[in-house]
Structures are given as structure tokens and as C-alpha cells.
N, C-alpha and C positions, 0 to 999 in steps of 0.2 A: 609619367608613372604615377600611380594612384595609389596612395598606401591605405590599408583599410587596416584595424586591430584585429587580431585574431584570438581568443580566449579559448583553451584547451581543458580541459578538465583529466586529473590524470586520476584515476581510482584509487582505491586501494582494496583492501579485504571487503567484498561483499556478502550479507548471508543470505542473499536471493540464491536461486538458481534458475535455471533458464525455461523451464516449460512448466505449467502448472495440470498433475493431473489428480486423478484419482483413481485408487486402488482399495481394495477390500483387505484388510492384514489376518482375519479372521471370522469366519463365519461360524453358530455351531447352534445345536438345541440347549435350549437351558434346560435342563429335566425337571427340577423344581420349582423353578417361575408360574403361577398358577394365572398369571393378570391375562393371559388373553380368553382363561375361561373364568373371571370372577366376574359377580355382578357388579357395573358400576366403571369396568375398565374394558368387559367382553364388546365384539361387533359381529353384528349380523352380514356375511353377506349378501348377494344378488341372488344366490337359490335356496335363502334361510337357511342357511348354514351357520357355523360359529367360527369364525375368520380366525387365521393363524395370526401371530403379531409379531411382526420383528423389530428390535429394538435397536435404530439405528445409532453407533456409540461417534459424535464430533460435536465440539464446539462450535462449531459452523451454523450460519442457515442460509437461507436459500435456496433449500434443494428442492429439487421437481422428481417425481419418482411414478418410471412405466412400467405398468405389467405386462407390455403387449395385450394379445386378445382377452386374457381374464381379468386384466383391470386392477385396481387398486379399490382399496373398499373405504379406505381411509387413512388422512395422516395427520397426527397431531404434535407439535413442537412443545420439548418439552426442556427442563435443565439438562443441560450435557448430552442428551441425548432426544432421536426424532421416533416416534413408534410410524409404523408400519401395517394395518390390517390388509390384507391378502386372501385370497380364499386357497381354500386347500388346492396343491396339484399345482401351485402354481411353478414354472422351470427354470423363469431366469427374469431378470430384471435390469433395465435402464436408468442409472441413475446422472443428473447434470447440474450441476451449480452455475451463474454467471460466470467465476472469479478461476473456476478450476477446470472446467470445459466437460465432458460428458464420459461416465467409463457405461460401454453401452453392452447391453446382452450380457451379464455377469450371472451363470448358470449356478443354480446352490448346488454343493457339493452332498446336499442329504436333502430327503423328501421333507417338502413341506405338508404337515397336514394340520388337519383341523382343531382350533381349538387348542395349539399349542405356543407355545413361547418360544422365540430365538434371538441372536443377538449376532448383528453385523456389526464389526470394526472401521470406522473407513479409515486410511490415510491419506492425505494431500500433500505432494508437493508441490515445489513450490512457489514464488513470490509475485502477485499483481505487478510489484512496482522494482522486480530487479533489473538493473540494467545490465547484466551480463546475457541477456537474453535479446528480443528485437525492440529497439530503441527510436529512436527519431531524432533530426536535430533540426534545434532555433538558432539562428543568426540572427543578431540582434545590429543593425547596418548605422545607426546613429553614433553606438559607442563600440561597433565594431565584435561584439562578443560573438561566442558559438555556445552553443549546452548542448546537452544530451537529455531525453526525457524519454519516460517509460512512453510503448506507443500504445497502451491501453488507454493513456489520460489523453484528452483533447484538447487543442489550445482555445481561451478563451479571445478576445478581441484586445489587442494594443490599445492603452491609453493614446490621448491626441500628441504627447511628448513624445513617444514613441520610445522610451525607457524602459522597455521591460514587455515581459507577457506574463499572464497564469495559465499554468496547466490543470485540468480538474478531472478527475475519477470518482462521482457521486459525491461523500462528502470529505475526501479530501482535497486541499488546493495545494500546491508546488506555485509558487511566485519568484522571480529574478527579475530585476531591476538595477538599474546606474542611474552615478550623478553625477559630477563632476565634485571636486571637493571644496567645499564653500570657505574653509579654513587654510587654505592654501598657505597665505601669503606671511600664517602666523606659524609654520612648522620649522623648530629652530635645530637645526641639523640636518632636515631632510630627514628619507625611510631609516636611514642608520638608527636616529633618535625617534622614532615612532612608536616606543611604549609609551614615555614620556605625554605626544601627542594624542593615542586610543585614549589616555586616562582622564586627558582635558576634554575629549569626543564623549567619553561615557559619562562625566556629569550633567551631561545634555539631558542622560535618558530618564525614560518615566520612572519613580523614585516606588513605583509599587510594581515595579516587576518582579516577579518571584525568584528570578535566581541570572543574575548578569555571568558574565565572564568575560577576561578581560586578557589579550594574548598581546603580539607584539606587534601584530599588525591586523587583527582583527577585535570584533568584542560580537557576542553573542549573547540574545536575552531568550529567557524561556518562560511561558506565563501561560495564562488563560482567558479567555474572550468569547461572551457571547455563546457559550458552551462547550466552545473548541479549545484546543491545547495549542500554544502555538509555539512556533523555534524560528526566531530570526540571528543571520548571521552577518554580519558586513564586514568585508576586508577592504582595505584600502593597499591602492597598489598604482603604479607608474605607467601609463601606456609608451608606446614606441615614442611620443612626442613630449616626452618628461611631462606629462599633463599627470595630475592626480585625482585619480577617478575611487568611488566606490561602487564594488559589487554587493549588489545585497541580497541576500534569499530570504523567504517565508514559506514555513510550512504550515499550515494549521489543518486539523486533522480531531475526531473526535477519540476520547480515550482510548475506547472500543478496540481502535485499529492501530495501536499504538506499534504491537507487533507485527503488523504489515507494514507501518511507513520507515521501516530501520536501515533497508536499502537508502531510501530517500535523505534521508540525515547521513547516512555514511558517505554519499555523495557529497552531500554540502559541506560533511567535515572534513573530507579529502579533498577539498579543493585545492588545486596551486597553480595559479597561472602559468601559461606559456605565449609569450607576446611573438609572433609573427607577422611580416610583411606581408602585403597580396599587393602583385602587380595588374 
């Protein structure tokens, strides 16, 4: 019989949801918007005309925007919102982000015409990185673990120790790792007294991290590097062979996307092991 570890992760409240899409909450004319006929904000289109403008209203970017056969005349990113030039007549529109997937053929509910001003809503829902949605799992065969990881992000390559992977979606990274616990043989009580011990573990740490925390069997730092935000968490905890091992996670993620990675943190901070045999 061959006992392997098995590491469960149990969740809890997630604010992802499961599908990412997009929807329109509001379309309509602005009556007195003048910017798609003033000089200096007007566009010409393709049969010298004066292009309608719609003002698309998200925080977002990366969107790609089709007019089918009459085309798009122009589009410019701007604060909070994306314009839009189109020529008159136009009936419906394709719009698609990476992150949110494509609402395709959204027909205006009123004529566009020329030389006028309009203003789209969009909403998204939502989350890249929820895992209540379609997930993947890493088995990690050295120390035995399992995770779950968004299947948006793709695993990078195992270090030669074979401790861990990173998961990456552009510029965030999700990192897990183990070690065995190099303090072992100084832990006086065992996990009963392991506040005691995280507290003799956290004077270890870098002395300019922004903001430590310190549990009863974990300690988490939170800082910044290299321009990203980072959140490492390590718990120490017992495998089936009374060994003492550490789990540790790192997130680092630019500010920007701080409320996309809150799935990802809710994950690390609901962690609680579940130790299992495999025969």
C-alpha cells in the first residue's frame, strides 16, 4: 500500500461568479451632447459624412468593437469611458473583451444618425479568477498536495525540487509551494503550542514588509515588489506521517487588478487542510 498526501482545499464565500459576460444596461441619445458635431471632437466618415458617436460608459479596456458591413469610423479610449464614431444608419453592433468573451449583434433600440451623440452602459459579469466556475487541478506528487486554480491562468514550469508550480494570467501570478519544516525539532508542545512557534517563525521575516499577520498556525505578509502588490501566506500543519510540513502561497498582481484577484485571496484565506490516504 502506497500512501500518498492528499491537500483539499475547502472554500468558502466567493465573490466571483461563474461565467463572464457582457450586457448593455442602457442605451439612449443624449439630446444635448454636442461633441460628436464640435470641432476638435467631430469624425468624418467613409462617405464624408459627420459620424454619430457613442460613448461607451466601463472602466474596462480592451474592447474590439464591429459594425458589420458599415464599419466603425473610429475609437478612442478615454477616462471611464470608450467613444465610438459610426456612420449614420448604423443597426447593431459586436462588441468582445479578452476577459468577458463577446455580446455579439446588440441591435440599438433607436436610429442612429448623423452627427449625433449617444451613450452606451455596458455591464460585466463576472470574475477571470472565480473558482466557482471551470477550474483545474495541480497535484503536487513530492509533498503530496492537490489545489484548484482558475482554468483561465496556465501553469508555468516546476522548479528541479519539484515544490510547487505557478499559475500565470498576463500579469498576475498565483504560486504554491512546500517544505518541510526546517524548525521541527525546536517546537515545544507540538501544533497545540504553535502560536507560540509562528511568533519565533515571523522574526525570521523581512523587517520592511508592509503589514505581517500573525495566526495560530499561520503568518501572512503583504508588501510590494518590483511594482506588483504581493500576499504571501504560509501555514504549517502535520501530514499523515506526523512530518511538519509548510504550505505557502504567493500572489503578486498589479494594483490595477486588485479587484479581480479577491477570488484568489479568498481561496488562500480559506484554506484548511484535509489530510487523506491514496492507496
Amino acid at each position: 500500500m502506497k500512501r500518498l498526501l492528499l491537500l483539499v482545499f475547502t472554500l468558502g464565500f466567493l465573490h466571483g461568479i461563474i461565467a463572464q459576460t457582457i450586457s448593455v444596461s442602457s442605451f439612449r441619445l443624449l439630446e444635448t451632447d454636442l461633441t460628436a458635431n464640435t470641432a476638435g471632437t467631430m469624425e468624418i466618415d467613409q462617405n464624408g459624412e459627420t459620424a454619430a458617436l457613442i460613448k461607451v460608459v466601463t472602466t474596462q479596456t480592451g474592447f474590439s468593437f464591429d459594425g458589420g458591413a458599415l464599419g466603425v469610423v473610429k475609437t478612442k479610449q478615454n477616462s471611464g469611458e470608450i467613444w465610438i464614431y459610426v456612420p449614420h444608419g448604423l443597426k447593431r453592433i459586436s462588441i468582445s473583451q479578452p476577459d468577458y468573451g463577446v455580446l455579439r449583434d446588440y441591435y440599438f433600440n433607436i436610429p442612429i444618425e448623423a452627427a449625433r451623440t449617444y451613450e452606451m452602459i455596458l455591464k460585466l459579469e463576472g470574475n477571470i479568477f472565480s473558482f466557482s466556475g471551470d477550474t483545474k487541478e495541480y497535484h503536487n506528487y513530492r509533498f503530496g498536495y492537490t489545489i484548484q486554480y482558475p482554468s483561465i491562468m496556465h501553469q508555468g514550469m516546476e522548479p528541479r525540487n519539484h515544490d510547487g508550480i505557478s499559475f500565470i494570467y498576463q500579469d498576475v501570478t498565483f504560486t504554491v509551494a512546500a517544505n518541510y519544516d526546517i524548525w521541527e525539532d525546536e517546537i515545544d508542545g507540538g501544533l497545540s503550542n504553535m502560536k507560540s512557534f509562528i511568533d519565533k517563525v515571523s522574526s525570521t521575516l523581512p523587517p520592511d514588509a508592509e503589514n505581517k499577520i500573525i495566526g495560530e498556525d499561520y503568518y501572512i505578509i503583504k508588501g510590494s515588489r518590483d511594482g506588483l502588490l504581493n500576499y504571501q501566506k504560509s501555514i504549517i500543519t502535520k501530514n499523515l506521517d506526523e512530518e511538519n510540513i509548510w504550505i505557502n502561497f504567493y500572489l503578486d498582481y498589479p494594483k490595477e487588478k486588485e479587484q479581480k484577484v479577491i477570488p484568489l485571496l479568498q481561496y488562500i484565506n480559506d484554506y484548511k487542510p484535509i489530510f487523506t490516504s491514496i492507496e
